[in-house]
N, CA, C and O of each residue as an XYZ file, in Angstrom:
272
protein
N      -0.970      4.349     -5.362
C      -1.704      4.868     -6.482
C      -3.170      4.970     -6.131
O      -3.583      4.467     -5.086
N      -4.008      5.636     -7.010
C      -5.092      5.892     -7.125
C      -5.907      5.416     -7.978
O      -5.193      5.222     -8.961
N      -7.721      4.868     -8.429
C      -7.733      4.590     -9.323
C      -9.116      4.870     -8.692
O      -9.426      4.455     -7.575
N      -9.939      5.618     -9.503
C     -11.424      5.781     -9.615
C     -11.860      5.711    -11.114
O     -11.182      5.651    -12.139
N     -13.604      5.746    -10.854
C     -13.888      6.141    -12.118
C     -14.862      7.018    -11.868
O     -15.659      7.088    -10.933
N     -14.624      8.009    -13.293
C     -15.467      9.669    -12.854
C     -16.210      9.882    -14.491
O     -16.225      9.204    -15.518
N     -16.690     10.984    -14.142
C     -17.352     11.900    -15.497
C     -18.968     12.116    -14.962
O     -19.276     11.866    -13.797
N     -19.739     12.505    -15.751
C     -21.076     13.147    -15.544
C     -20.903     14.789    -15.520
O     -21.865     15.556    -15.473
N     -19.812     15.116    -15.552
C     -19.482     16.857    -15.279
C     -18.240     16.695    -16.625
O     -17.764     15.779    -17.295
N     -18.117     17.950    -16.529
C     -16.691     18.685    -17.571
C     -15.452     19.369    -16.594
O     -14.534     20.084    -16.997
N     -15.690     18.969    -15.321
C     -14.897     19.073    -14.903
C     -14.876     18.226    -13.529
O     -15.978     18.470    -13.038
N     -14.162     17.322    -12.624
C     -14.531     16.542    -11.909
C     -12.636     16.685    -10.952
O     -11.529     16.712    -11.489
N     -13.017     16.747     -9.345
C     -11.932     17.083     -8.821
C     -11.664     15.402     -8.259
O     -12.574     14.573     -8.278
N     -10.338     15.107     -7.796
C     -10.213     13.847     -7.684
C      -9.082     13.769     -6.766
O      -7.916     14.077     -7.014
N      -9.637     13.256     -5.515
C      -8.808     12.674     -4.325
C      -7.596     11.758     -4.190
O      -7.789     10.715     -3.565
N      -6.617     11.939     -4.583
C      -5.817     10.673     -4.320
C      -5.265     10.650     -2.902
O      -5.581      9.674     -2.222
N      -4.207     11.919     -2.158
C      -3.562     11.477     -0.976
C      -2.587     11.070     -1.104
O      -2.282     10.124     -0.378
N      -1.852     11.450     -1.842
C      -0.622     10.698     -2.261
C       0.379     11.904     -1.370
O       1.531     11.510     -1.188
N       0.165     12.847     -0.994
C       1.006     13.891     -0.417
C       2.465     14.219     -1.658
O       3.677     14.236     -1.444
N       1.645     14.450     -2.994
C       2.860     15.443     -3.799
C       2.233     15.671     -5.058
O       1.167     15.070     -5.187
N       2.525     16.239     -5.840
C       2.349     17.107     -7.037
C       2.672     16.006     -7.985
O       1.957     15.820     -8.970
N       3.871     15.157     -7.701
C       5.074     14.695     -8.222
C       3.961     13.556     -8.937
O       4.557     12.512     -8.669
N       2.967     13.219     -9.528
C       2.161     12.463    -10.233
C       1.920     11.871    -11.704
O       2.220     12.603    -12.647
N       1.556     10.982    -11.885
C       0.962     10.790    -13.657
C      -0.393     10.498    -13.444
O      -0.843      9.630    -12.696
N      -1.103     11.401    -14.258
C      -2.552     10.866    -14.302
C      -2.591     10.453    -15.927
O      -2.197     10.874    -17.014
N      -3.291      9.411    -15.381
C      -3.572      8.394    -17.032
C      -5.138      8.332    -16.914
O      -5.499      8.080    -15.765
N      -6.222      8.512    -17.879
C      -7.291      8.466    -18.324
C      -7.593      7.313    -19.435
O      -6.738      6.886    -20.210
N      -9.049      6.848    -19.383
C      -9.027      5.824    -20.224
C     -10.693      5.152    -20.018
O     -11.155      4.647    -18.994
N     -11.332      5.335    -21.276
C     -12.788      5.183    -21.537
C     -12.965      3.393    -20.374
O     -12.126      2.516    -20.574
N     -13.833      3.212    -19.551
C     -14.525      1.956    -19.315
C     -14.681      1.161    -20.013
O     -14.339      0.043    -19.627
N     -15.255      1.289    -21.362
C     -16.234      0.433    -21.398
C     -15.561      0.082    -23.217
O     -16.008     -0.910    -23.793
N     -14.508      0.987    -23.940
C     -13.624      0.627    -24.828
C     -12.105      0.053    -24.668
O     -11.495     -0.725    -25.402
N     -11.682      0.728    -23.407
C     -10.406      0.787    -23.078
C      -9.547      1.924    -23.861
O      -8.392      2.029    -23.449
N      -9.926      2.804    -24.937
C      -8.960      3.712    -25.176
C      -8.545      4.671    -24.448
O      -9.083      4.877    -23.360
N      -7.704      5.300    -24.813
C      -6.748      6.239    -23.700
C      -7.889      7.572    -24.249
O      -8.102      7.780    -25.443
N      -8.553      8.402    -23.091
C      -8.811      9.778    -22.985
C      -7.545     10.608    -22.723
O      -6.433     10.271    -22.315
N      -8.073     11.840    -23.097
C      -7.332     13.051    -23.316
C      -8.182     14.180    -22.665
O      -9.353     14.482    -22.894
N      -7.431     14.640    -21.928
C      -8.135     15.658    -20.938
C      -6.872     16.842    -20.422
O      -5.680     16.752    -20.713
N      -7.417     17.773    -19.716
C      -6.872     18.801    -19.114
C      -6.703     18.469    -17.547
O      -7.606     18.537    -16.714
N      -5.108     18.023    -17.269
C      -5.233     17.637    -15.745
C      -4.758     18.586    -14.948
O      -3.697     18.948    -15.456
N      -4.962     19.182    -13.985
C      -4.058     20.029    -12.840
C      -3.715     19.507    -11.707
O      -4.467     18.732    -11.116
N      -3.020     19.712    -11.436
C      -2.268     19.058     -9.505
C      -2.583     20.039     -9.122
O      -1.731     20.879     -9.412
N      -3.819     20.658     -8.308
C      -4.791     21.480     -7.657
C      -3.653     21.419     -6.242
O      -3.571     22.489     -5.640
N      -2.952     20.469     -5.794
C      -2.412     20.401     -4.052
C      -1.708     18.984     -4.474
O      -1.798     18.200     -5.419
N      -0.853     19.096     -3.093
C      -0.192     17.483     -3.003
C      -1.836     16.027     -2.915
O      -1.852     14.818     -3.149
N      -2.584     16.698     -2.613
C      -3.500     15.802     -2.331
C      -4.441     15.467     -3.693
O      -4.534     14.244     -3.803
N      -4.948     15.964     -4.440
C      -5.909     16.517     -5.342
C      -5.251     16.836     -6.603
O      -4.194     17.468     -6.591
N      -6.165     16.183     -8.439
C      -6.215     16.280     -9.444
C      -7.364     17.097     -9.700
O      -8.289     16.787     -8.949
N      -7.683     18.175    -10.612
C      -8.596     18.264    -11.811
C      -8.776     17.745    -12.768
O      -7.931     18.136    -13.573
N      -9.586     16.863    -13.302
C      -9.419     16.526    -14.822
C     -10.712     17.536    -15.572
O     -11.843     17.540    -15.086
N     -10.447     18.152    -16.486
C     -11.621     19.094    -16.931
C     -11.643     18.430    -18.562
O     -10.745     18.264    -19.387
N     -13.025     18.167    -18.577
C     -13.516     17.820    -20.285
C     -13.926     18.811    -21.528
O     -14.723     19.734    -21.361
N     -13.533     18.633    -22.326
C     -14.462     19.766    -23.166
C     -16.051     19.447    -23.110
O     -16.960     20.241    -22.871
N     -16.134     17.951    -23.419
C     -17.627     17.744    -23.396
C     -18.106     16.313    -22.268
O     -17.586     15.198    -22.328
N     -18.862     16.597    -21.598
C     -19.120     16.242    -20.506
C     -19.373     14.532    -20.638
O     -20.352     14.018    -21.179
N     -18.228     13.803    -19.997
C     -18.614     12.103    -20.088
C     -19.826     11.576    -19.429
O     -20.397     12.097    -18.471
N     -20.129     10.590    -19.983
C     -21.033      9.774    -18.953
C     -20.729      9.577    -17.353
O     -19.586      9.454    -16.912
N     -21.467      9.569    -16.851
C     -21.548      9.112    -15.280
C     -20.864      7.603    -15.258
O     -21.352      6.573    -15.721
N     -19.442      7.790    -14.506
C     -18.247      6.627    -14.463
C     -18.168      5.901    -15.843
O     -18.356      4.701    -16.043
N     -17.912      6.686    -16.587
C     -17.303      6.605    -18.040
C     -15.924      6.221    -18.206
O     -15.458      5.265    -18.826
N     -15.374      7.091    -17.573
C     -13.417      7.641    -17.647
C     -13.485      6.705    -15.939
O     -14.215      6.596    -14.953
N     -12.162      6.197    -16.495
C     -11.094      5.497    -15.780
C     -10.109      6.431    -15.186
O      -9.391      7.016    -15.997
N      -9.925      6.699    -13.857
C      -8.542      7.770    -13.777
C      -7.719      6.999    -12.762
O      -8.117      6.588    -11.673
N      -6.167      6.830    -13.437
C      -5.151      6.246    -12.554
C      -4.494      7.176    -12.390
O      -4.185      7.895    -13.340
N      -4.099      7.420    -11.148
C      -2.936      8.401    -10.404
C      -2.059      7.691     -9.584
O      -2.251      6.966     -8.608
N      -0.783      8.147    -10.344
C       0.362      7.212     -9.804
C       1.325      8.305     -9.327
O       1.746      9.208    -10.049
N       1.689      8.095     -7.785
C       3.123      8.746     -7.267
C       4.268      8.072     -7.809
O       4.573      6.879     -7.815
N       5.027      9.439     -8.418
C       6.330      9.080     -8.877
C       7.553      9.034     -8.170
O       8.587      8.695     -8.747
């Protein structure tokens, strides 16, 4: 799995390496713990998009990416 933390943009690309599509991305505020809601794409076996409507703080959002 994967686990960074991102935001400062409305749209932010995100490295995992997991070599597949086959993924869950889970989102989730720092600093409340609630679950975000976002627009994710599997861009490649390697690589997520998460795109915001309105732009988070700089390492705001929590992003876990898990191979299934």
């Amino acid at each position: 799995y994967k686990r960074q933390s991102i935001g400062g943009a409305t749209s932010v690309s995100v490295s995992h390496n997991l070599g597949t599509r086959d993924v869950i991305v889970q989102l989730f505020d720092n600093s409340t713990f609630d679950t975000v809601v976002a627009d994710v794409t599997r861009t490649n076996a390697s690589t997520v998009d998460v795109a915001f409507t309105t732009a988070p703080s700089a390492n705001a959002i929590r992003v876990l990416v898990t191979k299934i």
